[in-house]
Phi, psi and omega in degrees: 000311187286353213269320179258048176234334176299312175290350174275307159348285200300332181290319178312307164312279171343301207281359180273337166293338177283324165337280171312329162294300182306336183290321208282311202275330178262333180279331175251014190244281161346285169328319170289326190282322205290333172306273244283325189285316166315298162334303164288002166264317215283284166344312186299295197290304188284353192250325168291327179275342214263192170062061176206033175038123221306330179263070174244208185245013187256013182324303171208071132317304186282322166284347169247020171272301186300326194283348188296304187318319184289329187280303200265328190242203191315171163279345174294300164314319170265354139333291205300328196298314209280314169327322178265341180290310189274312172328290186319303160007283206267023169097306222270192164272133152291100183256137180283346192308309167313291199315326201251006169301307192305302187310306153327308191277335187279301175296315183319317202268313164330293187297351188066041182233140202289177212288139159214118193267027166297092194289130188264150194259135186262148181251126160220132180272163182231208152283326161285005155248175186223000000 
């Protein structure tokens, strides 16, 4: 009797360690996604405000692309972030470019898409283009 009760156990087991991993593995797979989709708003938002001098209309854009960077992302990102919060702070000009370079190289590499060390350019029109 106990003899056919052990292979069952032991299928019982398995299958809830299996369970659990895979619950573990979807749970951090989920987690990953929600970091990369906040992030490529942040990306977004700081590549649309930037080079358009402080009195535009994206301000805020640019606060809620930084605090997303301060809740997700990295240390480097938040260096870069907090680096452009105290520059505006003091006056001076703030440029988004390190930020969103860094941010760029981070989701390329997240999305599994290849490295590309192409320094990238914001296109803005003015009145003087056509």
């Amino acid at each position: 009797m106990i003899d056919n009760l052990i292979p069952t156990v032991v299928t019982v087991l398995l299958a809830i360690a299996g369970y659990c991993f895979a619950y573990q593995q979807i749970t951090e797979q989920k987690k990953k996604d929600i970091i990369t989709k906040y992030l490529i708003e942040a990306w977004t938002k700081l590549e649309n405000a930037s080079q358009r001098g402080i009195n535009n209309p994206y301000k805020q854009d640019i606060e809620a692309a930084i605090a997303a960077i301060m809740l997700f992302g990295d240390k480097e990102q938040n260096r870069l972030a907090k680096e452009f919060i105290h520059k505006l702070n003091q006056g001076h000009n703030a440029d988004l470019t390190e930020l969103l370079q860094q941010l760029r190289q981070d989701l390329r590499k997240k999305l599994n898409l290849p490295e590309n060390s192409i320094k990238f350019e914001i296109l803005r029109f003015s009145s003087t283009n056509h």
